[in-house]
N, C-alpha and C positions, 0 to 999 in steps of 0.2 A: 648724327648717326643716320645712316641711311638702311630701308629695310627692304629687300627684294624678294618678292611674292611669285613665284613661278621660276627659281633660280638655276633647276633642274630640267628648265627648255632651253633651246638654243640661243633666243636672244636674251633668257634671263640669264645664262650664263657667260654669256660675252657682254653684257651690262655689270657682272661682278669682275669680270676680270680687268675690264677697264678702272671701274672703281678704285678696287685694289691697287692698279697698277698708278694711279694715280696718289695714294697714298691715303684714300677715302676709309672712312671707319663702315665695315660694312655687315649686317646683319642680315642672315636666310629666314628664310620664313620657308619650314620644311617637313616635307611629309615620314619622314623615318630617320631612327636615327644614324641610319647608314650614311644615307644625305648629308646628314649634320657633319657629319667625320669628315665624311669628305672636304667641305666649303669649310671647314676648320682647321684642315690643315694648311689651307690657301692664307691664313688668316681672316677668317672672318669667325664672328658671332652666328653663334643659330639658335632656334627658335623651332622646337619641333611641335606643330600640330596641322588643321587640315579649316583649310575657309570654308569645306561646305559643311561643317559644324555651326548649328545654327548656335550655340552658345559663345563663337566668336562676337555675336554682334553685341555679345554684354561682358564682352574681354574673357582672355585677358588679351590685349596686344601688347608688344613690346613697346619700351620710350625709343620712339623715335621722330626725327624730324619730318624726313622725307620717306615717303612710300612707291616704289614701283611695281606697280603691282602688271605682271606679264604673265603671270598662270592662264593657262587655257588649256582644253581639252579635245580640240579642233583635229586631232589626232590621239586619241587614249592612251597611254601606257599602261594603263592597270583596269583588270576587268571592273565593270562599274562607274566608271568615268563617263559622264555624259555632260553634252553642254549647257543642259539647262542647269545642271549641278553647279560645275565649277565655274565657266563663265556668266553661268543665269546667278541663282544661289550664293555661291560661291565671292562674286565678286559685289552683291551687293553686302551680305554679313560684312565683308571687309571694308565696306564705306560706312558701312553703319558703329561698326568699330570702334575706327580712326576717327569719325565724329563726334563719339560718344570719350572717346580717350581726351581729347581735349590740344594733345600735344603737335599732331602732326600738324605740320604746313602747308606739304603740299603732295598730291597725288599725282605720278603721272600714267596715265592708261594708254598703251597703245589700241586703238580702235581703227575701222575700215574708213573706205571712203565712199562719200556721201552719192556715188553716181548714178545714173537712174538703175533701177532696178534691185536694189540694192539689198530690202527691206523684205527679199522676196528669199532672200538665200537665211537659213536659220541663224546661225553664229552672228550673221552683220543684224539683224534683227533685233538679238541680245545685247551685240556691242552697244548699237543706237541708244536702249533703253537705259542701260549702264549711264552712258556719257550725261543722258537728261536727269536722272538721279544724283551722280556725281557733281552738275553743276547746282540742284540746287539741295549740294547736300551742307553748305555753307565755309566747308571747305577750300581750300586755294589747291583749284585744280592747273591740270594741263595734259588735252586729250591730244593724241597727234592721228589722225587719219592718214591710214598709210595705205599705197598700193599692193598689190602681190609679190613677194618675197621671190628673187632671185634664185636664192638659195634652195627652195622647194619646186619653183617654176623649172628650172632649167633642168634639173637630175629628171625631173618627171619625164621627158622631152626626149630622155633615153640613155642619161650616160651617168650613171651609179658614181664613176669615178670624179663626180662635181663633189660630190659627202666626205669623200675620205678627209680622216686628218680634222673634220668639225666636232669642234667639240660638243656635244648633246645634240646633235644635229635631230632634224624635226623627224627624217624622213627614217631616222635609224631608231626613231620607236616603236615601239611590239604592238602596232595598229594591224591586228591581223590582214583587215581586206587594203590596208596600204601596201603593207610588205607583202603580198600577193600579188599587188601589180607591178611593183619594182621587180621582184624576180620577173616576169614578164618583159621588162625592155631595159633595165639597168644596164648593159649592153651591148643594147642595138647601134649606137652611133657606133662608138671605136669599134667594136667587132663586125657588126653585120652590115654597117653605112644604110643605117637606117633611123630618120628622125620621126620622133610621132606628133603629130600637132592637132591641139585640141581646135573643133570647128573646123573654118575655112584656110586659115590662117590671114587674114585679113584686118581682124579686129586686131588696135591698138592698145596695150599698157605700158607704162611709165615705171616698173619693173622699177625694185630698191630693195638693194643689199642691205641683209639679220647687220653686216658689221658698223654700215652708216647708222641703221635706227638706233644701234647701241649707242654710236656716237650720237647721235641726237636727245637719246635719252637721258645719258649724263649732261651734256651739254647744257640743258632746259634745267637742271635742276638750281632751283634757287636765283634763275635768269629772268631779269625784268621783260623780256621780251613774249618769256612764255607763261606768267602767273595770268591764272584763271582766262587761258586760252585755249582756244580750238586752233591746231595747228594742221593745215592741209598741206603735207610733205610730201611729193612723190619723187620718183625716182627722174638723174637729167633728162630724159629722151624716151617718147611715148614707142616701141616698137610692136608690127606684126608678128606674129609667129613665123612668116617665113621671111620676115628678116630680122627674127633673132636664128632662125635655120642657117641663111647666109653668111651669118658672122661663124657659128661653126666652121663652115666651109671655108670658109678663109683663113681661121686658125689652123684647121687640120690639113690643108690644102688639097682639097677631094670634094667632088660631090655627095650630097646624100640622096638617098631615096624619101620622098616624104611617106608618112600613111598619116591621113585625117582623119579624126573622129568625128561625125558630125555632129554639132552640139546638141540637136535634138535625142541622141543617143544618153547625154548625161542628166538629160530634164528626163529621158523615163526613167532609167535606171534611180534618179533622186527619189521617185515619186515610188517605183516600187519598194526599196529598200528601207520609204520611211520609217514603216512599224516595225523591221525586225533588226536592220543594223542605224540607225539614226546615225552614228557618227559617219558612216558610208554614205548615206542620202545626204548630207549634208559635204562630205567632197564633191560632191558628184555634182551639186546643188553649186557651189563655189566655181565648179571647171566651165558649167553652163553659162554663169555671169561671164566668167572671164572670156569667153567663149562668142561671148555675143555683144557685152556691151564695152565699148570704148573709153577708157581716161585721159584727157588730157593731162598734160603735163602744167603743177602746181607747186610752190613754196618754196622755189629755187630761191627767192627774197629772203625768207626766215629762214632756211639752211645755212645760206652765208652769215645772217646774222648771227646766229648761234654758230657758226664759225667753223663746219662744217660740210667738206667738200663732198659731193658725191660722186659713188661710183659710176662707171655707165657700164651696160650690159658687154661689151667687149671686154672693158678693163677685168671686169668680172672673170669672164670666160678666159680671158688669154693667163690670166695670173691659175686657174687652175684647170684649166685641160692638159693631160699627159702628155705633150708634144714631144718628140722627138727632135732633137735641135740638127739641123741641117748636117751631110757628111762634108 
């Protein structure tokens, strides 16, 4: 039995659906019982309660083998959700749990990536500390370090019409100061042929698709390749922002107009907004990293071996931009 921790985000719900789809016996781990309805009519098992209950960490948790625990609050759904809660709190109750339970095997956590700077943005701060707890919580882990998500990078950039059709999608949660800047440029490419890019565009990530990690995350479960590993996974191909702008322009066949943020605009903004929106200082905190510091591209070796092809940012973009097919 497998038990999915955060099943009501994007990539925990495309980790059950593979499951599922795969014929896995799978159990939610959920915060109401609406939730529960839902993932049980999919066939799964649920499990309704909340990790940042500090009396998880003296059970009860469910019999379960394997744990994926993908909860985070890196965008809130519900007033109250903060990161030190769910990903701080939150995710250590649930190792203290599952260690204290006896049963489980093995956990796997997606976490960031280790690049300089890292430790500077709040949520990768928490992750970090997580992952050091988690390994020596004597449990059979498997962390994966991942770069920035496709799926939230790109809609950002201006074009709302990336979301449609995702199921739980990140960007479609009731993040007050998030859904205030989507309305903003959701958009701006197809309508007003205008792309916004964070910084200079210059700086390089390795950019990997919610549907590979899913794939990865099944993949690793129970995989000799990934017990009690740190697994640095990024996406094929390190790109700028203005040549993921480019690849636009070639799908849609038209120029865009850029507007640049300067990243110095998202380190004030982090720094003013710390004490009254924390989950907005900390995007803002995230755009700056991305914004400035560079990833090479890693783990293309253990992606194949867990057996696991990735995307690249065009395949991405060309399978779901609105294009018009030739007359």
């Amino acid at each position: 039995m497998i038990l999915v921790v955060g099943a009501t985000g994007q990539l925990g719900a495309a980790v059950v659906k593979l499951l599922r789809e795969g014929g896995e016996a799978v159990r939610v781990y959920v915060r109401t019982d609406e939730a529960a309805r839902r993932f049980e009519a999919l066939g799964c098992e649920s499990y309704v309660g909340d990790i940042t209950n500090p009396g998880l960490a003296k059970g009860p948790l469910p019999r379960v083998e394997t744990v994926v625990a993908t909860a985070t609050a890196s965008t809130p759904s519900r007033a109250g959700d903060r990161i030190s809660t769910v990903d701080g709190q939150g995710i250590r109750n649930l190792i203290a749990a599952a260690a204290e339970a006896g049963w489980v095997r093995q956990i796997i956590y997606p976490s960031v990536s280790d690049a300089p700077g890292a430790l500077g943005v709040p949520l990768f701060k928490i992750k970090r500390a997580n992952e050091r707890l988690l390994m020596e919580s004597g449990l059979g882990y498997t962390i994966l370090r991942l770069p920035a998500f496709m799926d939230v990078t790109f809609p950002m950039m201006g074009c709302g019409a990336l979301i449609e059709g995702a199921e739980q999608a990140t960007l479609a949660r009731t993040c007050d100061f998030l859904q205030s800047h989507l309305r903003k440029v959701r958009d701006s490419v197809l309508r007003d042929g205008v792309i916004h890019i964070a910084g200079d565009g210059s700086v390089k990530q390795p950019y990997i698709a919610v549907d590979d990690v899913a794939k990865l995350i099944v993949a690793s479960i129970g995989h000799p390749a990934s017990l009690r590993r740190v697994l640095d996974i990024t996406g094929p191909v390190a790109l700028s922002g203005e040549e993921v702008a480019q690849i636009y322009e070639r799908i849609l066949g038209r120029m865009l107009k850029r507007k640049y943020t300067p990243a110095a605009i998202f380190k004030m903004l982090s720094a003013g907004l710390k004490l009254f929106q924390p989950a907005a200082a900390n995007i803002m905190s995230i755009l700056h990293w991305g914004a400035t510091v560079g990833v090479p591209v890693r783990g293309q070796d253990l992606a194949a071996e867990l057996g696991v092809e990735l995307t690249t940012p065009e395949e991405f973009l060309r399978a779901r931009l609105p294009v018009k097919p030739a007359a």
